[in-house]
N, C-alpha and C positions, 0 to 999 in steps of 0.2 A: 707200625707197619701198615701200606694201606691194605685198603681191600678189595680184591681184583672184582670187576662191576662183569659181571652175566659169569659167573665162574664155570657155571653151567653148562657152558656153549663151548667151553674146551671139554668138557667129559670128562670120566675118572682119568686122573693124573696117572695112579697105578695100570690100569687098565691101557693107556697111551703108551706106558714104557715096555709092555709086554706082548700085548697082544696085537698082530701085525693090523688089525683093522679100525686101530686107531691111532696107528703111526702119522696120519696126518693130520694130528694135537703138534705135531711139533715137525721141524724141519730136520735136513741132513743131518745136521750138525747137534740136534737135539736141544733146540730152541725153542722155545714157542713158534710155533706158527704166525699165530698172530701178534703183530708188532707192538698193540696195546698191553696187551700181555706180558711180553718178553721185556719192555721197558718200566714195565710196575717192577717187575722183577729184578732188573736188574737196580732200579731205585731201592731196591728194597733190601739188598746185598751189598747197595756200594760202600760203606762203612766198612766191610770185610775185605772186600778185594782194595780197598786202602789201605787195612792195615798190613795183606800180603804181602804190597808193593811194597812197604815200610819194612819189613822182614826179608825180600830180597838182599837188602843193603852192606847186611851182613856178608852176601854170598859176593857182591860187587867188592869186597872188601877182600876178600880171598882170592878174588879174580885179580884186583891189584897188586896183592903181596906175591904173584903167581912170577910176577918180575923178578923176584930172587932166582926161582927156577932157571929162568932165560939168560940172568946173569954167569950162572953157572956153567951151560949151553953155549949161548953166545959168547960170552965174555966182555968185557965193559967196550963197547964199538960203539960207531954210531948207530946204524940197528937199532941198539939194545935202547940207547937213550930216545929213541924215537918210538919204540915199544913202550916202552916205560911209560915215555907222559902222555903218551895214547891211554893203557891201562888208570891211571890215575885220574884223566879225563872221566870214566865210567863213573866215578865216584860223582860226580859234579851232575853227569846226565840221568843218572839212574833216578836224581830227585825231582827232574823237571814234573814229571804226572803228578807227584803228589802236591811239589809246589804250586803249580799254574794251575789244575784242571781239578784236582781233588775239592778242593775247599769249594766252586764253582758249579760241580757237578758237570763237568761237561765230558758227557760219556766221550762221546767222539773224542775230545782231543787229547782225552786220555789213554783210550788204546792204542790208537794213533802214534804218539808218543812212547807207549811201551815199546810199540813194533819197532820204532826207530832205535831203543834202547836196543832189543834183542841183533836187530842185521850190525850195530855197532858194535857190539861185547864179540858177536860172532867173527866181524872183518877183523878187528884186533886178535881175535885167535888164530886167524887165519895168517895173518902176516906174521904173526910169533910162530907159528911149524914153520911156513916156510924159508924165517930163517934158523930154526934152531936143524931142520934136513931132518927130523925125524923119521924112522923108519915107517910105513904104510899103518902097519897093524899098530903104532901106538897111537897115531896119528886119528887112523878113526876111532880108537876105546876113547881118543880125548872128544873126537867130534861128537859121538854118542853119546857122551854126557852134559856134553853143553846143551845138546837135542830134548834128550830128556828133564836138563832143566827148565828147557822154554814149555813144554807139554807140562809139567808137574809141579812148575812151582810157581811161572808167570802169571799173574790175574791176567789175560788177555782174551779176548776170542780166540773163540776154534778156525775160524777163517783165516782169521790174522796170522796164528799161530802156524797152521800149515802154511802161507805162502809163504813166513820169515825162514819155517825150516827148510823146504824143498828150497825155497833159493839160498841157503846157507849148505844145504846140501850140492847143489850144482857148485856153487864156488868152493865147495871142498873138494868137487872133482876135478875142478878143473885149476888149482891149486895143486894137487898129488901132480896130474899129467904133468907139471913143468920140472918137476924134479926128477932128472935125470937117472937116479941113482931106485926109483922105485920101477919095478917091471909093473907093465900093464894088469896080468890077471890079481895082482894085491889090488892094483887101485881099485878093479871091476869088483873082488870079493868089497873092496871099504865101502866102494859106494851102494851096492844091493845091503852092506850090513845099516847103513845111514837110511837104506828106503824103508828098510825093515823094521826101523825104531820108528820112523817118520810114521808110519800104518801103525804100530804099538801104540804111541804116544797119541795117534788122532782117537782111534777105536776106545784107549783108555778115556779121554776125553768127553767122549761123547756119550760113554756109559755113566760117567760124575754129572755131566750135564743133566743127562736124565732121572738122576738120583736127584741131586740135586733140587730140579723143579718140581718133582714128583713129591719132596719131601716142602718143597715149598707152598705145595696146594696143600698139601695137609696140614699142615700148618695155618693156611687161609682158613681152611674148613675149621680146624680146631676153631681157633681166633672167631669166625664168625659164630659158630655153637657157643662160648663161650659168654660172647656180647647177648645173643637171645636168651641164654639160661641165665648171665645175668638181670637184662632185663625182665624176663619171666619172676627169677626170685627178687626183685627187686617190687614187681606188682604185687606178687604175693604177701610180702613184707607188708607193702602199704595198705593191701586189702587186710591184712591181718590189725595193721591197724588201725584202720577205719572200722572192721567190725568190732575191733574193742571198744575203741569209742562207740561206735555206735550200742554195742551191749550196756557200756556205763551209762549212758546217756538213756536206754531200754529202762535197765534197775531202776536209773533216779525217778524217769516216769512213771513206772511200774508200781514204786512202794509209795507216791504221793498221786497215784490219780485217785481221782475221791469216788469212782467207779468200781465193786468188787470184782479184783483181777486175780486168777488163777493159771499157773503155769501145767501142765499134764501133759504124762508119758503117753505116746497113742498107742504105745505098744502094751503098756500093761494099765493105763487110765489113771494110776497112780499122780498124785498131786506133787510136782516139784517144788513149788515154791506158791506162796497166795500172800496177798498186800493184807496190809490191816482191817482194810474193810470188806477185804472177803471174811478175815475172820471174826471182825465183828457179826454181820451177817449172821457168821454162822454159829458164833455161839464166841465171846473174848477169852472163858476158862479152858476151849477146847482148842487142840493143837489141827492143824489141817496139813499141814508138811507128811506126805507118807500114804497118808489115807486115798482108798478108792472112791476118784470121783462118783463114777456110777452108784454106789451102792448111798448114794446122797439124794438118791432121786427115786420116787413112789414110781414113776412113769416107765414102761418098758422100752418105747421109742428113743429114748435119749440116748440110747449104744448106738442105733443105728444111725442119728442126725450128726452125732460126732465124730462116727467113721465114714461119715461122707466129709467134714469138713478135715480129718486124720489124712484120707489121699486125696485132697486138694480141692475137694468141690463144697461149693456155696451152697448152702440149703434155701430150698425154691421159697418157702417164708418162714415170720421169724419161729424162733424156737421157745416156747411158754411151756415150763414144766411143775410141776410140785416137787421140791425140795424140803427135806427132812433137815432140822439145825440139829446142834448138838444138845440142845432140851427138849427134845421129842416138836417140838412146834413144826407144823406143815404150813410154809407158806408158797407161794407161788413167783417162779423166779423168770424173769425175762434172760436165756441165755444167747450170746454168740460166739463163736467160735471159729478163728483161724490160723492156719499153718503158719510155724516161725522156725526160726533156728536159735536155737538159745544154746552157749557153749557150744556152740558146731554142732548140737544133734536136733534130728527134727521134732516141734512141740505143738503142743496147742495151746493156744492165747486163750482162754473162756476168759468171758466177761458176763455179769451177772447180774442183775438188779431186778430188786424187789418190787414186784408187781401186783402184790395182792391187793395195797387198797383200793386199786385200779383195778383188777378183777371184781372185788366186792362193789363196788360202787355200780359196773358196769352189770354185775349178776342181777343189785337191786333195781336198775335202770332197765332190763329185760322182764322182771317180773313185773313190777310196774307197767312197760308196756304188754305183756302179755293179759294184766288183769286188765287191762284197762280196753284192749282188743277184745278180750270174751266178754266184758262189759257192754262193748258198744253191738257185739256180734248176736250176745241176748238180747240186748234192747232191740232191735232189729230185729229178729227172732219172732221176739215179744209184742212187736207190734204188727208182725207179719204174721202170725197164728191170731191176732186180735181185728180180721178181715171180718169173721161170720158175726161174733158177739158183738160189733160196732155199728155193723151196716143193714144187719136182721132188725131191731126197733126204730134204726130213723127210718128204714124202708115202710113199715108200719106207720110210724108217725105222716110222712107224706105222705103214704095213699089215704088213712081217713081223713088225712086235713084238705086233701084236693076233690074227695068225696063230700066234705061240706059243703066247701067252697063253689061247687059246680050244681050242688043240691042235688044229687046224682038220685038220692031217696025221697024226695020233697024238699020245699023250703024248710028253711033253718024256721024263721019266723023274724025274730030281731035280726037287724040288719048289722047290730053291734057284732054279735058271733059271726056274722060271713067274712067280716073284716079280722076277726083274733085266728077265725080259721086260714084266712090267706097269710097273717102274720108268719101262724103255725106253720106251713108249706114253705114260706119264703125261707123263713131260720133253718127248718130241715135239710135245705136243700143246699143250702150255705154251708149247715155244717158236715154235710155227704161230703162236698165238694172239699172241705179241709180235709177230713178223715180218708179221701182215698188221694191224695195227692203226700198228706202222710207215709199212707202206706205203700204208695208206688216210689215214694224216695227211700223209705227203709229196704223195698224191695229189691232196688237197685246196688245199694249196700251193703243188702247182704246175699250178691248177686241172682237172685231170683228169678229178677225182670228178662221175660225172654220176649223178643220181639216176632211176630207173625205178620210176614211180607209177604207182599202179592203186590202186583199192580194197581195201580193208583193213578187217577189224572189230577196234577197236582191244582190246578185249577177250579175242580169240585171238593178239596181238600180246603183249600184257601176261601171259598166262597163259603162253606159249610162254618167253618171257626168264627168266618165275620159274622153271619149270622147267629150265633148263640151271643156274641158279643154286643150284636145291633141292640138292643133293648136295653141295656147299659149305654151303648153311646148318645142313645135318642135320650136319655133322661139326662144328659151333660149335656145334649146338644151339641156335639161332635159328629163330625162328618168322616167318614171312611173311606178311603178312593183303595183301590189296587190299580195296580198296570201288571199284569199278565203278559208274556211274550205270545205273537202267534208262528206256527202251528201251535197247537198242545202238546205240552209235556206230560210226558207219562213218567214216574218213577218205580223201582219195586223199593216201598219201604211198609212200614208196620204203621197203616193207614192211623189208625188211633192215635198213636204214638206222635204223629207228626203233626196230626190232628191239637193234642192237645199243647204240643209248641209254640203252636200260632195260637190257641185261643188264651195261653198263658202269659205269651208276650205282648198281644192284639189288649186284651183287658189291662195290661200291666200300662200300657200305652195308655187307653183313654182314661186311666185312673190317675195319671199324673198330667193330663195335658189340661189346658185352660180351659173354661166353657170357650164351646163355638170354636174351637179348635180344630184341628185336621189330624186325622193318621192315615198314611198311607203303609202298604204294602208293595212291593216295587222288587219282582221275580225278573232275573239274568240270571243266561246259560250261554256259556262259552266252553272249549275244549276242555277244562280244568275239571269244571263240577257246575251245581246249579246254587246261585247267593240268591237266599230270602232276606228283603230286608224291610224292616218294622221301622218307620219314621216316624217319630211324633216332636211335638213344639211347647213341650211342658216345660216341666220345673229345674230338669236334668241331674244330673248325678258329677259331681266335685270327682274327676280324673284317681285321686286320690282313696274315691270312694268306691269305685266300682270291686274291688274285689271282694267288699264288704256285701255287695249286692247280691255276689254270686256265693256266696255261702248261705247255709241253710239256718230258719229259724232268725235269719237277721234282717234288722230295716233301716235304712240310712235313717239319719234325723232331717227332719225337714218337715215343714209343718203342713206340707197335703200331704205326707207317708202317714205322721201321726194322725188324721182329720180321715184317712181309709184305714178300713177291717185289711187282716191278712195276717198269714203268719210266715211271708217270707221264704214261702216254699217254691215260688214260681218261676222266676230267673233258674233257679237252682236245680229245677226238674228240664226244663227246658233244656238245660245245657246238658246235662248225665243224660236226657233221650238224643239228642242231638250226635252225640258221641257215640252215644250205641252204633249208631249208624253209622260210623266211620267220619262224621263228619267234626264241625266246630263250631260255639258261638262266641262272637267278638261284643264287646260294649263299643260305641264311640260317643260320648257325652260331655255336656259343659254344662254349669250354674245356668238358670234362666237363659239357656239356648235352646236346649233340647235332647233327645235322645235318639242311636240309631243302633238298631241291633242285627249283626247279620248273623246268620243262621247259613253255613257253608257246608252242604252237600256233595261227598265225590262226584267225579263222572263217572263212574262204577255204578253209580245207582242209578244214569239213566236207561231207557228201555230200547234195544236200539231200535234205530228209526228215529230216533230223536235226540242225535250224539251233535249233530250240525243244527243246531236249530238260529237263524239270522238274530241279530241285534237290531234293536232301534223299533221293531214292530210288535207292537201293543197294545192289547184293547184294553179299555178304561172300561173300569164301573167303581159309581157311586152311590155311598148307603148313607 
């Protein structure tokens, strides 16, 4: 049967046949209303009012044999013989709808054709009273049941239905009028008793009709509820067995993944089911089916990480607990944890792996670094409490060796001792100069080093460094230029400090550059900050090499590194003061090219009044 499309847009069926405010679901006649409607329907019934018509045939057959009657009536006349094979006709017409129109579906010319059946069967009755003279009152009991047979047993329409009887009713009235032998008020009682079935038979009509359709949407409704609950338990089915499968296919995972997997109640923590190498894990002689997860773990946290992953949420990281096996051993277990459904209730998946070599290795990897941190933070320490004992007797030693040297008390006498006394001063002074650059790098390390800023013109800064250096340059015979931008810059930095950059980088310069060489110093300031930079045309530094430079205590190989004193602290103090300051220092060098080092200062550090200072303007000086 089909299925009527928007069934909805007619309204309850029940509802239409009852209640008057939705009498306009259906017409007069108690049809559908709408025509799409009304012709599903009646598609969907034609089988039935086929086989009605088919069940007629019998009553055509009665209608036939009704000739005996007439024979007895009339008497064998002509009449009677013209009666006759009119009535026996019926037989032949009564199958035309099912013959022609049934098989074919064609509504139309199948009611059509009933109608024609019913005004025939009826004219045929009609000319049979008229000649049998029958009395009024038998005459309409016979009409009235022909009537009621067309209302009650015909498949035809209601339309149809009433105009075959009303106009079988008029030609039965006007049939009575010509016989002479009937008075007027019979025929008027026959024909109000024919209107009065005619109004029975429609009203009865139209009440089956509306059963009828009423019963026919319920029917859709069922029909359609039925296709949905099938469908619904038919998904269901499939999802039932898809999670079987998928459960199978769970187990098989489950009891060979080589990962310690546990199944658990979130309601009571209770262990469902664990793969073999949980219970390896936990112990091979000990069962774990049954047992309370929780009570597996030294850790009090682990109820609470698993009733967060119990209603559905992730733990923010992972979960590392101490786990007890079944030999008393405490090892340390990598756990995770999430919601399943296992046999349709809900679980928790733990997964588990054994983490302690990995803890131990990493414990001993933290003690290690931590001795090795108090190690370097003594040493530091060590050498930063070792300020007074180091620099109390060289300060001794240089002053009576410059008190020789200068004869501050009288000549010496020999001329040999004024030379071992200058020796004396030069070595002291060297070795000051290693011992407090020691100790300003330890200082720094073991953050000590506090810088004291004030303003500074970086110019008397710059010219102050060249000159401690100038007396080493002059004995290489190297030349010093700077180029200074003009105005003067002022900085606020920790004058010393910045001081001792340049006379560490300035010396680092003429100690690797050729005789008769040049180093320049070459200050820019633009919006950014102010670049110091240290050029020299030495021996240079292998790209490769530079970060070996900037570590402490180290010296490239190279054979003027080797051929100069140093312990490689210079680069290295340079760059940690340089940083103090917020600032940074770059290498840029090649093999026998040379070296350039800049020393990048914020704009933060300049002083304002000197945040816009012009490019290209520079006064030179040469040392």
């Amino acid at each position: 049967m089909a299925v009527l499309a928007n069934i909805e847009s007619i309204g309850t069926a029940e509802d239409a046949c009852i209640a008057p405010a939705h009498e306009h679901a259906f017409t007069w006649s108690c049809e559908f209303a709408n025509l799409a409607h009304e012709a599903e329907f009646r598609e969907a019934t034609w089988d039935e009012r086929v086989e009605r018509m088919k069940g007629i045939h019998l009553a055509v057959l009665i209608f036939a044999g009704w000739a005996f009657v007439d024979y007895l009536v009339i008497g064998f006349t002509w009449p009677f013989v013209l009666i006759l094979m009119l009535r026996i006709a019926t037989i032949f017409l009564a199958r035309i709808p099912v013959m022609y129109f049934a098989g074919v579906h064609s509504h139309r010319g199948f009611f059509i054709s009933v109608a024609c059946v019913q005004a025939y069967v009826f004219s045929v009755f009609l000319l049979s009273v008229h000649a049998a003279g029958l009395q009024a009152g038998e005459q309409a009991l016979s009409a009235l049941t022909i009537i009621f047979a067309f209302y009650f047993g015909v498949p035809n329409r209601l339309p149809l239905n009433i105009a075959v009887s009303l106009a079988s009713t008029v030609g039965f009235a006007l049939v009575v009028s010509l016989n002479a032998d009937i008075v007027m008020r019979s025929a008027t009682l026959a024909f109000v008793l024919l209107l009065v079935g005619n109004a029975c038979g429609a009203q009865a009509v139209r009440v089956t009709n509306r059963l009828r359709r009423n019963a026919f949407l319920t029917l859709v409704r069922q029909q359609k509820l039925n296709e949905q609950l099938t469908v619904e338990i038919a998904s269901r089915q499939e999802a039932q067995r898809a999670m079987h499968v998928t459960e199978a296919n769970f187990l098989s995972i489950f009891v060979a993944a080589p990962e310690a997997l546990a199944i658990i109640d979130p309601s009571t923590y209770a262990i469902i089911q664990a793969n073999q190498r949980a219970q390896d894990l936990y112990g091979g002689e000990y069962v774990l089916n049954g047992k309370d997860a929780l009570s597996m773990f030294v850790d009090h946290d682990v109820r609470s990480r698993l009733n967060d992953a119990a209603v559905g949420l992730r733990p923010r990281e992972p979960i590392e607990a101490r786990l007890i096996t079944g030999n008393g051993e405490i090892i340390w277990a990598h756990i995770s944890a999430a919601l399943v459904r296992f046999h349709g209730m809900p679980a928790l998946l733990v997964a588990l792996q054994d983490v302690t070599a990995r803890r131990q290795e990493a414990e001993a990897l933290r003690e290690a670094r931590d001795q090795a941190t108090e190690s370097s933070r003594s040493k530091s320490q060590f050498l930063a409490n070792m300020s007074h004992e180091l620099r109390t007797p060289l300060n001794a030693i240089i002053g009576f060796s410059e008190a020789l040297e200068r004869e501050l008390f009288g000549p010496v006498g020999n001329p040999r001792y004024l030379e071992y006394a200058t020796d004396i001063h030069d070595s002291g002074v060297h070795l000051l100069n290693l011992i407090n650059d020691i100790l300003d790098l330890s200082k720094i390390e073991a953050g000590h080093f506090e810088l004291h800023e004030d303003e500074t013109d970086l110019a008397d800064v710059v010219a102050s460094a060249c000159r401690i250096v100038r007396h080493r340059a002059q004995e290489a015979s190297i030349k010093i230029e700077t180029n200074m931008p003009t105005p003067a810059i002022r900085l606020c930095v920790d004058e010393r400090a910045l001081k001792q950059i340049l006379i560490n980088l300035v010396s680092n310069a003429v100690k690797f550059s050729n005789d008769r060489g040049t180093v320049r110093i070459e200050v820019t300031a633009s919006s950014e900050g102010i670049r110091i930079a240290v050029i020299d045309s030495g021996i240079g530094i292998a790209p490769h090499d530079i970060p070996k430079a900037l570590a402490p205590f180290t010296q490239v190989d190279g054979t003027l590194s080797r051929a100069h004193e140093g312990t490689g602290l210079g680069l290295p103090l340079a760059k940690h003061m340089t940083e103090l300051h917020g600032g940074t220092l770059t290498i840029v060098s090649n093999l026998g090219v040379g070296t350039t080092i800049f020393v990048d200062l914020p704009a933060s550090r300049l002083v304002d009044g000197n945040a816009d200072v012009p490019f290209g303007l520079y006064r030179r000086a040469d040392t």
